[in-house]
DOGUVO-779285 format. One record per residue (C-alpha): x, y, z. Coordinates in steps of 0.1 Angstrom, whole numbers. Example, Ala and Ser with C-alpha at 12.3 -4.5 7.8 and 13.67 -1.06 7.14 Angstrom:
<dovos>
DOVO      u      v      w
DOVO    123    -45     78
DOVO    137    -11     71
</dovos>
This chain:
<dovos>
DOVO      u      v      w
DOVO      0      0      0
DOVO     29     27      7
DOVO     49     21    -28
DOVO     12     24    -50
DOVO      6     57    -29
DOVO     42     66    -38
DOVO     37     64    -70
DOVO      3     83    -69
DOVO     26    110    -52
DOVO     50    111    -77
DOVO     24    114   -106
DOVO      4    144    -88
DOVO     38    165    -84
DOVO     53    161   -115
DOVO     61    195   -133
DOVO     51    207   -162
DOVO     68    216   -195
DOVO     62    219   -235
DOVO     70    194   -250
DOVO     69    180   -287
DOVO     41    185   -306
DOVO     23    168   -339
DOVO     34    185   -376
DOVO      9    206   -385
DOVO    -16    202   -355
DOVO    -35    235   -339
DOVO     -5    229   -310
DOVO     22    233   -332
DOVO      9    261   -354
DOVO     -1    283   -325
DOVO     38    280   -312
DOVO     49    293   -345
DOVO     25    322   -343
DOVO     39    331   -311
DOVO     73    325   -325
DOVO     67    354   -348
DOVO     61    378   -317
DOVO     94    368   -298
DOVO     72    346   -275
DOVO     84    313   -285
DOVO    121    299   -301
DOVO    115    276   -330
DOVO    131    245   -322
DOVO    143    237   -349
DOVO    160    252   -387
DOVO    150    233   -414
DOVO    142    194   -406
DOVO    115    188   -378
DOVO     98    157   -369
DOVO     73    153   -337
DOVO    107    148   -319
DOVO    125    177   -325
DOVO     95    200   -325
DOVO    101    205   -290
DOVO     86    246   -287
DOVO    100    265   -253
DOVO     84    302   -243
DOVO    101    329   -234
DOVO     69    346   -221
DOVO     39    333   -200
DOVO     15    357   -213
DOVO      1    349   -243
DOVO    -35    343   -253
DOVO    -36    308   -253
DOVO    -20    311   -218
DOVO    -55    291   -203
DOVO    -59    264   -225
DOVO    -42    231   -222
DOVO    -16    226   -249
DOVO     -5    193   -241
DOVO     18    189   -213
DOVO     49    169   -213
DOVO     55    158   -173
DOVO     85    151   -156
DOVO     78    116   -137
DOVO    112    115   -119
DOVO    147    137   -121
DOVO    178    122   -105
DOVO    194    150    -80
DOVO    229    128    -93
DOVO    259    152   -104
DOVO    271    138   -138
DOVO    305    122   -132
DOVO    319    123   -166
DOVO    320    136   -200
DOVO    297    114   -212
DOVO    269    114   -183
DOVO    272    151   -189
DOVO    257    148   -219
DOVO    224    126   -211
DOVO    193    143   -195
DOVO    188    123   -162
DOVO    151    119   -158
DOVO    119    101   -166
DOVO     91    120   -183
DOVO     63    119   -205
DOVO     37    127   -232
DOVO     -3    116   -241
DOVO    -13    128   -273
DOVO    -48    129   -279
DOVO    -69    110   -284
DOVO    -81    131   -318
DOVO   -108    124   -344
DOVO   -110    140   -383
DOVO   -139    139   -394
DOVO   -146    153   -432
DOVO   -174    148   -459
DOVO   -168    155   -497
DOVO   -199    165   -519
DOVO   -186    157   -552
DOVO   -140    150   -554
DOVO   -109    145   -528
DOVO   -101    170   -514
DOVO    -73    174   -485
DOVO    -34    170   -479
DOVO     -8    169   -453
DOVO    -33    144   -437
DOVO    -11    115   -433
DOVO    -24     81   -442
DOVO    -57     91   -444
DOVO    -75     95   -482
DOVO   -102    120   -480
DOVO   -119    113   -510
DOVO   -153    116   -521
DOVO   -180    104   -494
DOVO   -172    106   -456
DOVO   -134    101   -440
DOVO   -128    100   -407
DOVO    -94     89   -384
DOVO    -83     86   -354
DOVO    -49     94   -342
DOVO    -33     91   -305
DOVO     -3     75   -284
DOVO     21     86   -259
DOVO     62     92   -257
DOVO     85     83   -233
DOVO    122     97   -223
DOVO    144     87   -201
DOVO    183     89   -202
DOVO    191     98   -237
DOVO    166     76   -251
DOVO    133     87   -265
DOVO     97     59   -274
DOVO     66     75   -294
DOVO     37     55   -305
DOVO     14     75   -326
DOVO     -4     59   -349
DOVO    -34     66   -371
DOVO    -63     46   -377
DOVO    -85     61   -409
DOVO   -115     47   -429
DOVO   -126     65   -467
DOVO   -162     59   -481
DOVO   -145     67   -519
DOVO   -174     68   -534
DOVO   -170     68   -571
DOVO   -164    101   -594
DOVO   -151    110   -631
DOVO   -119     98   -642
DOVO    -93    107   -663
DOVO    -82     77   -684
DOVO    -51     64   -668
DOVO    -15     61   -682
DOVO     -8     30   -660
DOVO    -17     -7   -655
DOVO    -47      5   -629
DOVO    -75     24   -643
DOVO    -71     45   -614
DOVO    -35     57   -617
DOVO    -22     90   -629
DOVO    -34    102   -661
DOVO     -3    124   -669
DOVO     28    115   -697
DOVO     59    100   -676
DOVO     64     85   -648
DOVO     43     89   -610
DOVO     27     65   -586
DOVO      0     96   -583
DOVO    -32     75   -577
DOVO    -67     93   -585
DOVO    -86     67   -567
DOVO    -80     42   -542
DOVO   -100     16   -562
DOVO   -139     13   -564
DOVO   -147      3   -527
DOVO   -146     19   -487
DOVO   -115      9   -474
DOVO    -94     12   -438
DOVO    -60     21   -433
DOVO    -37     15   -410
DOVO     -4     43   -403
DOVO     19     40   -377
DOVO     26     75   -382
DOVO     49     95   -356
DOVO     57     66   -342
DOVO     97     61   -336
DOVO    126     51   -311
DOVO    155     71   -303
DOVO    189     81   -290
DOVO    198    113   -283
DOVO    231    126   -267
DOVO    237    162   -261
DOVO    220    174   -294
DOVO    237    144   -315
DOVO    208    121   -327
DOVO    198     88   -339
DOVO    169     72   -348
DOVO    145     43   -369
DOVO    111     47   -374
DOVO     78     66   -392
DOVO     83     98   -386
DOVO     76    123   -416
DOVO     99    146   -420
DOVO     85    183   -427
DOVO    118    197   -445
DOVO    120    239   -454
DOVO    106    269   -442
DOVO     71    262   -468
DOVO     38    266   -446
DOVO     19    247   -472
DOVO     39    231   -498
DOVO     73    227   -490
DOVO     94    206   -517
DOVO    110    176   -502
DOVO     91    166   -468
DOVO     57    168   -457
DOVO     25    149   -442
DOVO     10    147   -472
DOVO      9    105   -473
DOVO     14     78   -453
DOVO     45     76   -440
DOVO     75     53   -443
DOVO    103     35   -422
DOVO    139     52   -422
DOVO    166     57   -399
DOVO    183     87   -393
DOVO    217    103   -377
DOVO    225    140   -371
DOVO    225    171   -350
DOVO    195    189   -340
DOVO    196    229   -340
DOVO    232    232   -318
DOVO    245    268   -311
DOVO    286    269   -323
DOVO    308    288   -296
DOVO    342    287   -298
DOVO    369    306   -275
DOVO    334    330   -263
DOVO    327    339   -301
DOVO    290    330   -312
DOVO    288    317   -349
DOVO    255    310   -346
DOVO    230    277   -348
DOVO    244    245   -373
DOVO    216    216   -378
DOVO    221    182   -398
DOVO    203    152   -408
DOVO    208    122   -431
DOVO    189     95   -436
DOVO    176     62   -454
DOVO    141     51   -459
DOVO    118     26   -477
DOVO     90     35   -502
DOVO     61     14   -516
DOVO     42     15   -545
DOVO      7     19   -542
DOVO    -16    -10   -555
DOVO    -29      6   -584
DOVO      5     15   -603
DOVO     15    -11   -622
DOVO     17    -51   -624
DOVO     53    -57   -619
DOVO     60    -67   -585
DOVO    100    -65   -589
DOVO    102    -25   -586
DOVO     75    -24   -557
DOVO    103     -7   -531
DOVO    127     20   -536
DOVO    151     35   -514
DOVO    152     72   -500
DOVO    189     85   -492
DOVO    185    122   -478
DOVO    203    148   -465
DOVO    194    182   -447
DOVO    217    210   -440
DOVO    210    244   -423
DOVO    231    278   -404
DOVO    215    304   -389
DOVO    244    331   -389
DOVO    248    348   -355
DOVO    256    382   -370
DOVO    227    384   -392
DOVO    200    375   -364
DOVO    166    355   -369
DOVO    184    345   -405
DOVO    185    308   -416
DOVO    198    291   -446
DOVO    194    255   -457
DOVO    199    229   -482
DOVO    180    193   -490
DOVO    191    169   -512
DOVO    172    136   -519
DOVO    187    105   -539
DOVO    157     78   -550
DOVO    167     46   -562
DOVO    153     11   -564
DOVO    157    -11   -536
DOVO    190    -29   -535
DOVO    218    -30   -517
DOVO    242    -20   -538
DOVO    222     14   -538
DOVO    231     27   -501
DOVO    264     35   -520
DOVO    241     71   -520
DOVO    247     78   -489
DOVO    281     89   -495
DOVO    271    103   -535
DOVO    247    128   -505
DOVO    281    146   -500
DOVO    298    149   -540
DOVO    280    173   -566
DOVO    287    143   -593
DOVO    256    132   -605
DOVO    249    111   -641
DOVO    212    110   -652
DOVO    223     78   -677
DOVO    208     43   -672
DOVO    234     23   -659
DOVO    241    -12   -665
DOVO    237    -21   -631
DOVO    199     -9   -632
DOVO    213     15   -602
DOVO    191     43   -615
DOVO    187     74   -597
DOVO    162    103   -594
DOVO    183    132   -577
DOVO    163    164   -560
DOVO    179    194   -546
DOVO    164    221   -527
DOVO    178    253   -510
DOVO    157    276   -487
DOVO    157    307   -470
DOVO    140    324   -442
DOVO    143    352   -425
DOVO    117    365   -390
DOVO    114    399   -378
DOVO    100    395   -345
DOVO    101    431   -340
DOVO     76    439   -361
DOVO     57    403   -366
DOVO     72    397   -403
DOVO     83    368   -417
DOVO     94    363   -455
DOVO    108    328   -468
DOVO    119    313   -501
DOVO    126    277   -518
DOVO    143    272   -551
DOVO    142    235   -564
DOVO    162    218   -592
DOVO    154    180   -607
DOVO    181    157   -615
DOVO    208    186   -608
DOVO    243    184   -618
DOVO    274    203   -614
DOVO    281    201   -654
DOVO    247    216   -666
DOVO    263    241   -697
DOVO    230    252   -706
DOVO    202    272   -685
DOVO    208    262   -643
DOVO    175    262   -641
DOVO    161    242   -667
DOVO    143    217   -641
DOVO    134    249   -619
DOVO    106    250   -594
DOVO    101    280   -565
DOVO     82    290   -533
DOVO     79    322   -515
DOVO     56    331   -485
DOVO     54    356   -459
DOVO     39    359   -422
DOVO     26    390   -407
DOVO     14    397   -371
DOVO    -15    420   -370
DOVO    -27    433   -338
DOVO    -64    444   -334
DOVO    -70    471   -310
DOVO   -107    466   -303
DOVO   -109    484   -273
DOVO   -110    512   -297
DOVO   -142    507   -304
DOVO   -152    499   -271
DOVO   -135    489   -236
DOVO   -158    460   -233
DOVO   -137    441   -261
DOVO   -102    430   -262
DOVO    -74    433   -277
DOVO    -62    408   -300
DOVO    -39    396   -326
DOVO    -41    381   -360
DOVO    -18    366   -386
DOVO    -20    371   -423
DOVO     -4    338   -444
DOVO      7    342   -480
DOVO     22    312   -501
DOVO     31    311   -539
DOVO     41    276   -557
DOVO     55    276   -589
DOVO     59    238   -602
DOVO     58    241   -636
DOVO     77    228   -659
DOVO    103    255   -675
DOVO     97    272   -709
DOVO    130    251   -721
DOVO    111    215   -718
DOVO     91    236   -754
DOVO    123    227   -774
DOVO    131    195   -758
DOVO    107    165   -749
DOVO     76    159   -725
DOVO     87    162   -687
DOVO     64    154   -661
DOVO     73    176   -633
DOVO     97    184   -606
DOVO     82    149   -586
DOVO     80    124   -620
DOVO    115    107   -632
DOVO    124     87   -662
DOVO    139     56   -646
DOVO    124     56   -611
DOVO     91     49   -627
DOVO     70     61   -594
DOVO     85     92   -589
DOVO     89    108   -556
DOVO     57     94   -541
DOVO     49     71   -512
DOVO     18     47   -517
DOVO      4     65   -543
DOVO      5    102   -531
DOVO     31    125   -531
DOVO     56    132   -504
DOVO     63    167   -507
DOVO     36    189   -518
DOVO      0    183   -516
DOVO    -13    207   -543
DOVO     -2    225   -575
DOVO     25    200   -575
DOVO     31    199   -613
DOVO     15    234   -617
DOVO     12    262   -593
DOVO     -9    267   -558
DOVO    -12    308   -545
DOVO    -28    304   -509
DOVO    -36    334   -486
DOVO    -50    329   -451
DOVO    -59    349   -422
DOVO    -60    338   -387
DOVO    -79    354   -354
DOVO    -65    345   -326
DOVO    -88    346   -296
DOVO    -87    336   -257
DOVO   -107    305   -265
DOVO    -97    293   -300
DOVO    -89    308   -334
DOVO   -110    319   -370
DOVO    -93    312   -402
DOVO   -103    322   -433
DOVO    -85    314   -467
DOVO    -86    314   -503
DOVO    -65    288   -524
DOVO    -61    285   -559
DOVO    -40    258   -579
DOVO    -35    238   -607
DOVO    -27    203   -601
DOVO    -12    194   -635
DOVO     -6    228   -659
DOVO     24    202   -674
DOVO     -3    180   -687
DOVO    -15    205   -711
DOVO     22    221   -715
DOVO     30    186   -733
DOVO      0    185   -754
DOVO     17    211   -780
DOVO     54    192   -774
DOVO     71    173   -800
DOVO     60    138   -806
DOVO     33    146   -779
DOVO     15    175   -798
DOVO    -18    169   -804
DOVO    -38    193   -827
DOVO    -32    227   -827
DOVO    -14    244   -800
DOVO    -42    270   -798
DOVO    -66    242   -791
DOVO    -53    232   -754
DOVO    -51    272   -751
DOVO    -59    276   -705
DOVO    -76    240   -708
DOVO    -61    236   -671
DOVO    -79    221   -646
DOVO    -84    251   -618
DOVO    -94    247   -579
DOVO   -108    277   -567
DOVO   -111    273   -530
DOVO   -126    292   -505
DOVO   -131    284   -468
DOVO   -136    291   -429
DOVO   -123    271   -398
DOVO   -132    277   -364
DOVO   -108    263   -337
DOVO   -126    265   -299
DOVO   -117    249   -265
DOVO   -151    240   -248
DOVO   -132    232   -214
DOVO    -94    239   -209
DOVO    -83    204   -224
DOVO   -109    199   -248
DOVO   -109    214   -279
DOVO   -137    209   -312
DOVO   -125    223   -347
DOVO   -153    227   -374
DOVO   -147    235   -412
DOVO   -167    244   -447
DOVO   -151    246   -476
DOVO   -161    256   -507
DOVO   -145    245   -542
DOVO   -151    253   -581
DOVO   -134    229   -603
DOVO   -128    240   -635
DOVO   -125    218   -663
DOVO   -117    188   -643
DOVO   -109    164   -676
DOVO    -91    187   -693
DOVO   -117    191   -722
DOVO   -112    208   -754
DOVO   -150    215   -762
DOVO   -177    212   -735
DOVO   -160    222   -704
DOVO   -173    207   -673
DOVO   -175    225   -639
DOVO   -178    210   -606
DOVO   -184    221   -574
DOVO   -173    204   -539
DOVO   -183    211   -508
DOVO   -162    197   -478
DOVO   -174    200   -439
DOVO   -151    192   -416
DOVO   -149    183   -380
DOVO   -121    174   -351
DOVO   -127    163   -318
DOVO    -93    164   -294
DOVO    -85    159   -259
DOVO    -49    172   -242
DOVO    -37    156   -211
</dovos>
């Protein structure tokens, strides 16, 4: 009876911190919000997982300051001194982290719509998932099981005739694993989603598990890493965000990753189960100079291959700018990506301006235009406070944010005068492209066109309003080929702004009924334009998405 109410004790006292929160969750984008003020450090410079998005405030006012976040609780802290270099370098205690339980909910009037949703499809029809787990650290090592549990009505809708073995993969010339339906039935899915174990010693770091990596400063799309499928085993060494000081002189923040994962084709690619794995090498590299403050700079380069052993001889090719775009006799075929970001916060004044220039298959002995297989982002943030005790004393003061993102996939004006080029995510050789069980891992929309987002967020005591506009082409390329060499089809003036268009309009309202419990509801409102890419008789749709969360914070 005295050790179980010791350990009721222990559990009652523990102490409170913040703690690691979910990519792209309500937690998470509140933090950076406040990160834009000066009230919160960003923990990390251009790779973060649910591990290393550990957020710390410098301020406890704020105006979330009531609400339940998500605690992570220290169980037990040794009162040992370290005794050695090593020891010195490992966090002595026990603590931990419940997340959730949470529950999407989302229903689809007439075509998918969704990303950086994980394993979840939200197709046409009703979608719903269910996401929660709990991590664990103690001594240098670090447990989180997270996974996600979703289920997709899919009903059926108009399909473009597919390029592929399935009648319900991509429609576009080249090669993607880019499904437009997951078959003609309801299914379930299972993720194990930001689930991972880990070793970490002072701020050196490795891991293995299903973590998705969100890589770049891009609030939307970002080129190289997101949530925008299900995700994928890898294992991964590196520093997080480490400050370099050397004889008292600051140089400022250094962070590096590299890893090596597995993808999978999706069932509805093709029939040839010999190319059904490929293997991810990566690498992410970032500074933040001291004497330029709130500055950061960062590279990503990605290596795809098929899966064989003789292929991890990538890891190392990470580190040389030789690259050869030949088929080899091997079959060692490789799709290379490079990406380089930067990102600059002003939290003076609430600003925030960022940028992301990406290259396909680059090589150091390009002769002709650099930026032949060019792509770019750039967004902005902006803190704007809202004095309404002007208008009367009975009303607060608060503070919104106003979010601006621009995509530019499309293929360059060079691809004219050469040959048919999917996009920035297809590849000759790697015949499913940068994708990961049928959807693509970096960004959700406009990926082989271009996405322009603007959003606007109120920030309130109890919760937050958003309110957005989107616009993007999924696939301007498609078209773009249509008037290319042995790909032309009639007359160029025939395909003349045939692309299909999303014009999206929506609001969200966040709300915390109780201090831990928190309800999110959503309408959105889409015109599809020419959806099948008709010449004559263009057809219109319109979807209409409701959508709902229900979340608990321990």
């Amino acid at each position: 009876m005295r050790k179980i109410t010791g350990i009721f004790f222990v559990f009652i006292i523990f102490t409170k911190l913040f703690s690691q929160e979910a990519l792209k969750s309500i937690e998470e984008e509140y933090y950076d919000f406040l990160s834009l003020q000066g009230l919160a450090e960003r923990p990390t410079l251009n790779y973060r997982t649910l591990s290393d998005s550990e957020w710390k405030l410098s301020a406890d006012d704020h105006i979330w300051k009531d609400n339940n976040l998500g605690t992570k609780r220290t169980i037990y802290e040794s009162d040992k001194e370290a005794t050695n270099w090593f020891t010195k370098g490992i966090e002595k205690s026990l603590k931990l982290k419940v997340y959730g339980p949470e529950w999407f909910n989302s229903y689809n009037t007439a075509a998918p719509y969704g990303q950086n949703d994980g394993g979840l499809w939200q197709g046409k029809g009703y979608n719903t998932s269910l996401t929660g787990g709990v991590r664990v650290e103690g001594f240098g090592f670090e447990g989180t099981i997270k996974p996600q549990v979703s289920w997709s009505q899919n009903k059926s809708f108009d399909l473009m005739p597919s390029a592929y073995d399935s009648e319900y993969g991509y429609f576009g010339v080249g090669n993607i694993d880019l499904v437009q339906r997951y078959g003609n039935e309801s299914f379930w899915n299972f993720d194990f989603g930001d689930s991972e174990i880990r070793y970490t010693w002072k701020n050196f770091t490795l891991g293995f598990g299903t973590q998705s990596p969100w890589i770049g400063p891009a609030w939307l799309n970002p080129m190289l890493g997101s949530n925008n499928t299900s995700t994928y085993p890898k294992v991964d060494l590196g520093v997080r965000k480490t400050n370099l000081t050397f004889k008292g002189i600051n140089f400022g923040d250094i962070e590096g990753r590299i890893w090596t994962g597995k993808l999978t084709e999706s069932d509805y690619f093709d029939n040839d189960n010999s190319n059904n794995e490929r293997m991810l090498n990566g690498i992410s590299l970032a500074y933040a100079p001291s004497f330029i403050p709130n500055l950061k700079i960062g590279v990503n380069r990605i290596f795809i291959t098929y899966w064989r052993t003789e292929n991890l001889k990538y890891i190392g090719r990470l580190f040389t700018l030789s690259h050869s775009n030949a088929l080899s006799s091997s079959g060692n075929d490789e799709d290379q990506k490079v990406a380089l970001n930067i990102d600059w916060t002003f939290p003076s004044v609430g600003f925030e301006v960022y940028g992301e220039l990406g290259i396909d298959d680059f090589t150091s002995d390009e002769k002709a235009n650099p930026f032949h297989t060019a792509i770019y982002t750039i967004g902005a943030k902006q803190i704007i406070p809202l004095n309404l005790n002007k208008i009367s004393n009975k009303l607060p003061s608060l503070k919104s944010e106003l979010i601006f993102e621009w995509n530019n996939f499309e293929m360059s004006q060079d691809f004219q005068l050469q040959w048919n080029y999917i996009g920035y995510y297809g590849h000759g050789f790697v015949r499913q492209g940068y994708t990961q069980k049928g959807q693509i891992i970096g960004a959700g929309s406009g990926y082989f066109g271009n996405s322009q987002y603007i959003g606007y967020n109120i920030y309130f005591p109890k919760g937050k309003v958003n309110l957005f506009f989107h616009r993007d082409c999924p696939d301007t390329n498609f078209i773009y080929n249509k008037a290319n060499g042995d790909m032309a089809q009639g007359k160029q003036s025939d395909w003349y702004a045939l692309y299909e268009t999303n014009w999206s309009k929506g609001i969200f309202v966040d709300y915390f009924l109780t201090k831990s419990f928190f309800v999110h509801l959503g309408f959105v409102d889409t015109k599809i334009i020419n959806p099948n890419y008709r010449i004559f008789n263009h057809k219109f749709d319109r979807n209409e998405q409701i959508n709902l969360i229900l979340k608990y914070n321990f």
